[in-house]
N, C-alpha and C positions, 0 to 999 in steps of 0.2 A: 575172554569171551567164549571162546570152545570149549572150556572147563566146566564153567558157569551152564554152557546149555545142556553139556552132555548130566551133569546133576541135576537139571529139572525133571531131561528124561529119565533119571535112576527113581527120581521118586515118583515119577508117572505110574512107572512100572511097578514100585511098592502099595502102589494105594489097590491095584488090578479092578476095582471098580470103573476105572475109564479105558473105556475101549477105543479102536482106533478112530471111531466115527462119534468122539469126545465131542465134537462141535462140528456146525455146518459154517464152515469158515466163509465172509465173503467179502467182496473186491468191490472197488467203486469204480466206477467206470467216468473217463474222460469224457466221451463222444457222448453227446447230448447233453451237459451239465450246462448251467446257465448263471446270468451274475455273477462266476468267482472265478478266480482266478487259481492254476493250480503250482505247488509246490513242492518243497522236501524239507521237513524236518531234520532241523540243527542236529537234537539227542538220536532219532531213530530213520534209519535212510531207506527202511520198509514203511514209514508211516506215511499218509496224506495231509497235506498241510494247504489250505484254502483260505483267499483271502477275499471277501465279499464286496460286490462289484457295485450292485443294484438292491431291489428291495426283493427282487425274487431270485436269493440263490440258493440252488437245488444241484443234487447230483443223486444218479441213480446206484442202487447197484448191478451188478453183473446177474445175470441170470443163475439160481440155487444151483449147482452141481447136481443134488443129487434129492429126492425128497426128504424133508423133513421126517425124522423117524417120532412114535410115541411119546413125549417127555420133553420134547426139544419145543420149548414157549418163551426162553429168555430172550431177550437181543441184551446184548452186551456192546459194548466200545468203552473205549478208553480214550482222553482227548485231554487237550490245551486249549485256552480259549482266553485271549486279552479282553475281550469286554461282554459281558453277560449276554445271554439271549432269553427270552425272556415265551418266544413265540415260536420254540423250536417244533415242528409239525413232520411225522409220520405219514408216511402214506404205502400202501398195500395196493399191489396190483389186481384190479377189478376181477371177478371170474366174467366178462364181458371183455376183459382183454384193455381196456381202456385206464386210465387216471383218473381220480374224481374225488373233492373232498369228503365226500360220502366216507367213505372207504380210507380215512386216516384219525390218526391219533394227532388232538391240536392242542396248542398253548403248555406243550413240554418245556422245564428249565433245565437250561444249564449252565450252572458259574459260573465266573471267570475263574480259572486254575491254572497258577506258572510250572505246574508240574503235572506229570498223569493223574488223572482223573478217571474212576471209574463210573457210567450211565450204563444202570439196569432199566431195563422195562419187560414187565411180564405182559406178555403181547398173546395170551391162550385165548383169551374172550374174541380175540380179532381174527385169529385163525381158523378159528373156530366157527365163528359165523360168515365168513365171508370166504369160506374154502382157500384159504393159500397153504402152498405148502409143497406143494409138487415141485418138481425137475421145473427148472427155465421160467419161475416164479421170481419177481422181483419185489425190490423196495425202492422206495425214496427217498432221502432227506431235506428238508427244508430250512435252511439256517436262520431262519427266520425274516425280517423287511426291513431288514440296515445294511448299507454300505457300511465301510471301513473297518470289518472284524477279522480277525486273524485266527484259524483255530486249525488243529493239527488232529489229527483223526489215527488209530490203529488198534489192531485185532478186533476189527469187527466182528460178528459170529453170531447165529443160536445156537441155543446151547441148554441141555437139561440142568435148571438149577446146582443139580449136585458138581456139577462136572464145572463149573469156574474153579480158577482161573482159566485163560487161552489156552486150549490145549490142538496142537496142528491134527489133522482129519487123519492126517500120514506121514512118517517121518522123510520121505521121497517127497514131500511138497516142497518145491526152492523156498526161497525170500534171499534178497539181497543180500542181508547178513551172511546166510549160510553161504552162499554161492562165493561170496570172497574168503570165506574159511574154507573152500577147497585150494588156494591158492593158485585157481588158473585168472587171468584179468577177467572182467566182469564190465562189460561194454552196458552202460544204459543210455535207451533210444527214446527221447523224448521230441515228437514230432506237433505242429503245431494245430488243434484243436483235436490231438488224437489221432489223427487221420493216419489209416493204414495205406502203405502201397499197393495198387490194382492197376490189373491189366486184362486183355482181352485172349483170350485162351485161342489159336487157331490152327486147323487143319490145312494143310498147302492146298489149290486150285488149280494148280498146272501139271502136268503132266509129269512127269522123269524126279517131280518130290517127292519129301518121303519126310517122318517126324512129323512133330507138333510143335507150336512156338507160341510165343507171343507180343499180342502191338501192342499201342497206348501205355506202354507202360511210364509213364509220367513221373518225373520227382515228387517228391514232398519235400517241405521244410523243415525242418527242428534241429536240435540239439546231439552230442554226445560227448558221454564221459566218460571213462576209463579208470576204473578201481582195481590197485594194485596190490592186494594184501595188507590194506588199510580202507577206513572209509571216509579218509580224505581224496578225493579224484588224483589220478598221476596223471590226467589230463581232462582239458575242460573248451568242448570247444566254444564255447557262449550259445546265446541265442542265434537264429539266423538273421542277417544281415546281408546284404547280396555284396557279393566283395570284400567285408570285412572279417564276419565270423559265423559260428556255425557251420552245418551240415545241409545237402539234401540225401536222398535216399528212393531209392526204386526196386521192384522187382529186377532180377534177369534170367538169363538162363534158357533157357527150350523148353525141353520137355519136364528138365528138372523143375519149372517155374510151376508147374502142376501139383506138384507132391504137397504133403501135410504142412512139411514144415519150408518155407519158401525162401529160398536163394536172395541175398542182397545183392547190389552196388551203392558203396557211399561216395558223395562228393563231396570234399572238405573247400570250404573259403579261402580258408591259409591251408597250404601244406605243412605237413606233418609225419610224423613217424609214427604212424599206429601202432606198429608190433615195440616199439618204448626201447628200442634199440640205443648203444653208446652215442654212435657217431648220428646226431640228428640232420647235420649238414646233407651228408652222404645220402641216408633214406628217407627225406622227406620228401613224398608227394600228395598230391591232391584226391587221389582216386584208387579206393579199396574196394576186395571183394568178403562179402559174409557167406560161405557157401556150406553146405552140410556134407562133412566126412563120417560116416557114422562107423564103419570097418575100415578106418585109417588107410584107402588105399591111393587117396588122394595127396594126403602127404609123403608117402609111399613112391608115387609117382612123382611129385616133383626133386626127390632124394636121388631118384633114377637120375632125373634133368642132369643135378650136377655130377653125376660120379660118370656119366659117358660125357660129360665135358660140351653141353651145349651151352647155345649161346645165351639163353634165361633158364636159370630152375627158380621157381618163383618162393620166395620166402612165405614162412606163414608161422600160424601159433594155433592152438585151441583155445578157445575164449567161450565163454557165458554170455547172453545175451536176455540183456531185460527192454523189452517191446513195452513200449506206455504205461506202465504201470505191472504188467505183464511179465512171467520169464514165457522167453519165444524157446529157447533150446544152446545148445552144445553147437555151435560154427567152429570153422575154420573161418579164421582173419587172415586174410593174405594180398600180396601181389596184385595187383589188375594188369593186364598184359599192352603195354604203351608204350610210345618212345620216350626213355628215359637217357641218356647216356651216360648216368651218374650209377643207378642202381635196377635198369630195368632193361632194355633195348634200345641200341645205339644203333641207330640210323642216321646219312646226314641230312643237309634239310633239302635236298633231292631226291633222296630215298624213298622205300614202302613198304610198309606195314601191312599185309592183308593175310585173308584164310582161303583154305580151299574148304569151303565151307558148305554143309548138306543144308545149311539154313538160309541158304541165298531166298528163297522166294518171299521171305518179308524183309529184304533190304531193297533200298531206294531203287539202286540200281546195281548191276552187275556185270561183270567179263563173262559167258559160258564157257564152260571146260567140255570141250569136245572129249576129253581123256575119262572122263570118270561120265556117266549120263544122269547120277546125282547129286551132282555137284558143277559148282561154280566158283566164282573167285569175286570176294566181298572184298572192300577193302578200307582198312582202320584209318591208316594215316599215311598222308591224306584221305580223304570222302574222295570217293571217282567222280562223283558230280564237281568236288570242288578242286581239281584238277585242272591245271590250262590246258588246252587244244593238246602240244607236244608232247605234252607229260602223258597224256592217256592216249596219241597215237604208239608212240614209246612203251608203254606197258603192254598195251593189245599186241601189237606187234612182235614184241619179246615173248609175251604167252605163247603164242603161236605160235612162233618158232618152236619154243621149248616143246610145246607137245606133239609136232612133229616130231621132231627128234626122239620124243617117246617111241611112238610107231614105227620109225626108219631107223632107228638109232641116232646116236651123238650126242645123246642128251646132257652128259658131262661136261659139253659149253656149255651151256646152262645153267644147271642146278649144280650145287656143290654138292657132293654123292658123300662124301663125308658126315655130312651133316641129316642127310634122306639115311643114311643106313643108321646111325645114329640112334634118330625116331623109332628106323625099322627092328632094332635091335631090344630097344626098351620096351617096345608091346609083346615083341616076343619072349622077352622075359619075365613081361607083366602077365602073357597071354591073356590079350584081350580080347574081348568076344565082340565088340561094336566098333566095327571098321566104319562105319559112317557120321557114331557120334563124336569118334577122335577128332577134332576139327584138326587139319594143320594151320598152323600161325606159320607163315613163312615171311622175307623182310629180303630187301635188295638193297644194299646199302648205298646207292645212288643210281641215278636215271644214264649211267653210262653202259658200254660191255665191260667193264673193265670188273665189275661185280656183278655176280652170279646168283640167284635164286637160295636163300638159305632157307633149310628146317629150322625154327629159331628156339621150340621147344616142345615138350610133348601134353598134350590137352586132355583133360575127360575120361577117367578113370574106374568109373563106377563097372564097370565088367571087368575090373582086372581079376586074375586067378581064375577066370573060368577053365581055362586049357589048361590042364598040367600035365597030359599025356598027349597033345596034339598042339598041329600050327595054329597061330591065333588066325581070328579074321582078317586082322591084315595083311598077312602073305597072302591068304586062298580070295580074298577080294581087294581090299582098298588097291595093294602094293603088287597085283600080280602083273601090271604090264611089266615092271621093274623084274620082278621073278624069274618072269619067265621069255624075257627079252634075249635077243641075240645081242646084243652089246651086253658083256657080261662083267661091265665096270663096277655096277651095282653089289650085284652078285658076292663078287671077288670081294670088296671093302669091306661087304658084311660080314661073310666069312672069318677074314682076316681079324676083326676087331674082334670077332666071340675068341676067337683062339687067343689072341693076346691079352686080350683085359677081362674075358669073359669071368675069367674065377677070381678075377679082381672084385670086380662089380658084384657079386655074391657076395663074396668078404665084408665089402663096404654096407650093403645093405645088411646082414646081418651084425655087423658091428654096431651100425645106426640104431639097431631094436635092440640093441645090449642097451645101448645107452638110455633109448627113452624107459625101458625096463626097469632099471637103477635111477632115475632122474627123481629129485624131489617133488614132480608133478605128476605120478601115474596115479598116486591115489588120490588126489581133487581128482583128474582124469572117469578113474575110476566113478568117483561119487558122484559126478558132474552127470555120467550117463545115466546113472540111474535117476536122477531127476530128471534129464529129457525122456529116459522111458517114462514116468510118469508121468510129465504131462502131456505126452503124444501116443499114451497108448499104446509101446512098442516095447519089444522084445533086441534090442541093437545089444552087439558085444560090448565088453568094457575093453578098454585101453589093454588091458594084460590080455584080455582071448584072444582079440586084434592079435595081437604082438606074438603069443605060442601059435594062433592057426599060420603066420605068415614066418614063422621058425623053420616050417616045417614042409612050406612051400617054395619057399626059395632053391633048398638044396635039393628037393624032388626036381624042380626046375629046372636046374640045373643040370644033374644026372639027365635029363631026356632030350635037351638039346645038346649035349656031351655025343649021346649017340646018335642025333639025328643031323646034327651041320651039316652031314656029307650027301644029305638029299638036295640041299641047295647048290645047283649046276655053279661049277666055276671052270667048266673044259666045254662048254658047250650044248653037250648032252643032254636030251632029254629037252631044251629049251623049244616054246614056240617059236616060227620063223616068224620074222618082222612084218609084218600085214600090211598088204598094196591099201594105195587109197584107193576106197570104195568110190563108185560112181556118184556124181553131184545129184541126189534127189533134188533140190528146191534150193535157190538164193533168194533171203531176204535182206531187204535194207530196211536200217531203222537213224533219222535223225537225232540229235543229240536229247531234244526231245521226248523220243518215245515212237517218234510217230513212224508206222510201218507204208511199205511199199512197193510195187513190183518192179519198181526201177529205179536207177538212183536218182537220189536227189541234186539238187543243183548246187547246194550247200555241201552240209557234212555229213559224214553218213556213216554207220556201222555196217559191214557186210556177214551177216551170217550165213555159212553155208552148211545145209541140212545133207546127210549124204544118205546112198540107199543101207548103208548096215547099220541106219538110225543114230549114227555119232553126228553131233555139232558142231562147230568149230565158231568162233567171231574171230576171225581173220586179219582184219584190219580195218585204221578206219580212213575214209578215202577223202580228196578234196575233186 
């Protein structure tokens, strides 16, 4: 197949009378088609393949790219078709903006043909008169006023007579074919009536937030399949079915859910091993993430995970991804961050799963974190609302303690300091610049004292290598009561683990980018970026820049925390003294509820106490 296409384009190249804008390539669009039903072609798994419902089945195309240049008057496709049409009708978008048979070509034929078929139509006299031809100009097709026909549709296009056959606009344009001939997998998302995931984009309301996020973000339904270096599927999850098969699918993400190209989560029916791993027992679950690594520092970051030895480094892959008909872009396939005890996070079923998270102000409900003023404490698993009584007097309670002991010291009852310097060791090597979009994921492994407050992994990467001559943000903000505390437990652990493993953790991470370097997927990698530059319009590194800009930073990296460790007190010195509690500004009580009050309730109550140096605390909750 690779052989075959790269001699089409040797001889593209020989004829030099087609230039790159050979044809105005175009797409049919799902959303809005009517009467038919949509498919994939057996021979070609770039084609459309439709099968008629009603007496009026139509499907649009996509909006022109780009205008129509001088010469460009043919439409071309190429098609199958089991039972003759005899009433196949054209239609031109009004310069009124409207649809209107005025304004179409009627009573077109077209065979039946068990094989490709080629349909010209000189379409100048209609351009012509009826002005199309611009940017965001569309067509129609009308399969004519029968149920039951079957017909397979591809390489659509105008196109200047001379310039047939299909000739791609740019060799950077994906198609399904090529995107499996890079040999990364090639995820296609087929959702039902087309329909894209949306959400509601929002700025925080309350005070002490900060970011942007989003609600409503709602599933969809559909399909996914998974092409593995062939264009037979290595996996197929069927149509949706609630419980049995199929997919849903949503936005996520914060801020990231803003960008061009938008952040997934998939939920599978049956669980599964998305990344096509040996042992399927072991990693199959229900809930994946599609996210964009576009400078690899997200994978980057979870490699960190596993070589300081935490408790998840989240597995992943790079994959291709075809959105409806659509390529959407170049993901990372990975991890969702859940209790798993098989291959993800093991908690018991007492346990808890939550963040100290800057994006509390669009969860349900929350713990406030007197210790940080933007932040709070969300929580995964359990939901705090779906919590009994004990279980969330129990966790409030344990918070609270613990962030005293922040302020007063002893915090090492608490939190396992192991696992916090851990975290604090890998921004620092990441030098991170966004101490507040790091979310922590932290987990206790049951509702007793007998377990401790874990770091369970490190989150949110997109600022890594900012610092490479200075501390990341998370010393000079997220982690500075820790820093610069007089209990110098902290302190000491961090220390001690740069010196012992520090030039270990180097080694490993550059050995890792030996690797992906050498792997038989840097050049799909490679190729793979430059079709998401193209279709997004961007300038992103490829796989190998990635790889030499992060050569070259590691061991810079390295060399400046070499000579800086010894500014992190571990005798005392230099440390803030441990901060009196500030006088009680304001107690409120709020019931389980919501509902707030100047005095407690007679039920159940949350006690929050506001102090005068503007810190919070939710305390406990009382009977």
């Amino acid at each position: 197949m690779k052989r075959r296409f790269l001699l089409v384009l040797a001889a593209v190249a020989l004829l030099g009378a087609l230039s790159a804008e050979a044809s105005l390539n175009l797409t049919l669009r799902e959303v809005g088609s009517n009467h038919l039903t949509w498919g994939e072609d057996d021979d070609d798994m770039d084609a459309y393949k439709f099968t008629t419902q009603g007496n009026d089945p139509y499907v649009y195309t996509d909006g022109f790219k780009r205008a129509l240049e001088e010469g460009e008057t043919v439409l071309s496709f190429e098609y199958k078709l089991d039972k003759p049409i005899s009433d196949f009708q054209l239609y031109f978008k009004a310069p009124t903006n409207t649809w209107s048979g005025t304004y179409s070509v009627r009573n077109l034929v077209m065979n039946a043909a068990t094989e490709w078929t080629e349909f010209r139509l000189d379409i100048s006299a209609q351009l012509t008169a009826w002005g199309v031809g611009s940017r965001g100009d569309q067509l129609r097709f009308d399969f004519g006023g029968a149920a039951g026909k079957t017909i397979s549709v591809r390489r659509v296009r105008i196109c200047k007579p001379e310039n047939d056959p299909y000739v791609y606009e740019d060799n950077n344009v994906a198609s399904k074919k090529k995107l499996i001939e890079t040999g990364l997998p090639l995820l296609v998302i087929t959702t039902e009536g087309g329909v894209f995931p949306t959400a509601e984009y929002v700025k925080p309301s309350v005070a002490g937030a900060v970011g942007s996020d989003i609600i409503n973000n709602e599933y969809v339904n559909g399909r996914l399949q998974i092409y593995e270096g062939s264009e037979t599927p290595a996996y197929d999850s069927g149509d949706y079915a609630d419980g049995v098969s199929g997919m849903r699918i949503r936005l996520r993400g914060n801020s990231s859910a803003g960008s061009y190209a938008k952040p997934f989560k998939i939920k599978l029916e049956k669980p599964r091993d998305l990344l096509l791993r040996d042992d399927e027992q072991k990693w199959a679950d229900d809930e994946w993430l599609l996210i964009r690594d576009e400078k690899m520092v997200d994978i980057a970051g979870y490699k960190m995970c596993e070589l300081l030895g935490m408790d998840f480094a989240p597995q992943c892959r790079f994959v291709n991804v075809w959105f409806n008909k659509q390529y959407q872009g170049l993901y990372l396939l990975q991890d969702y961050v859940k209790r798993n005890a098989k291959c993800r996070i093991n908690i018991s079923d007492t346990g808890y799963l939550f963040e100290d998270d800057p994006y509390w102000w669009t969860a349900d409900d929350y713990i406030q974190s007197s210790k940080y003023p933007t932040f709070s404490y969300t929580f995964r698993d359990p939901k705090l609302k779906n919590m009994s009584l004990d279980r969330r007097i129990y966790i409030e309670d344990y918070l609270s303690a613990y962030e005293q002991a922040v302020t007063k010291g002893g915090y090492a009852a608490y939190i396992d300091v192991t696992s916090l310097a851990a975290y604090a060791l890998g921004h620092e090597i990441l030098g991170t610049h966004d101490s507040a979009g790091a979310n922590m994921y932290l987990t206790k492994y049951d509702d007793t004292d007998a377990s401790k407050i874990k770091v369970a992994l490190m989150w949110d990467f997109d600022t890594s290598e900012t610092y490479q001559l200075d501390w990341s943000n998370t010393k000079k903000d997220r982690l500075k009561a820790f820093y610069n505390n007089r209990d110098l437990t902290f302190n000491n652990t961090l220390v001690a683990r740069w010196k012992r493993d520090g030039a270990r953790i180097i080694r490993g991470m550059l050995s890792w980018l030996d690797d992906y370097a050498g792997s038989d997927v840097l050049a799909g990698h490679d190729r793979s970026v430059e079709y998401d530059n193209t279709k997004w319009g961007q300038a992103n590194p490829t796989a190998s820049e990635s790889i030499a800009r992060q050569r070259i930073y590691f061991p810079a990296r390295q060399a400046w925390l070499n000579a800086h460790i010894s500014e992190i007190s571990t005798d005392g010195s230099g440390v803030t003294e441990a901060v009196a509690e500030a006088e009680v500004k304001q107690v409120r009580y709020f019931n389980l509820l919501g509902v707030e009050s100047a005095e407690p309730f007679s039920g159940v109550n949350v006690v929050v106490t506001t102090y005068t140096d503007g810190t919070r605390r939710a305390e406990k909750v009382v009977r």
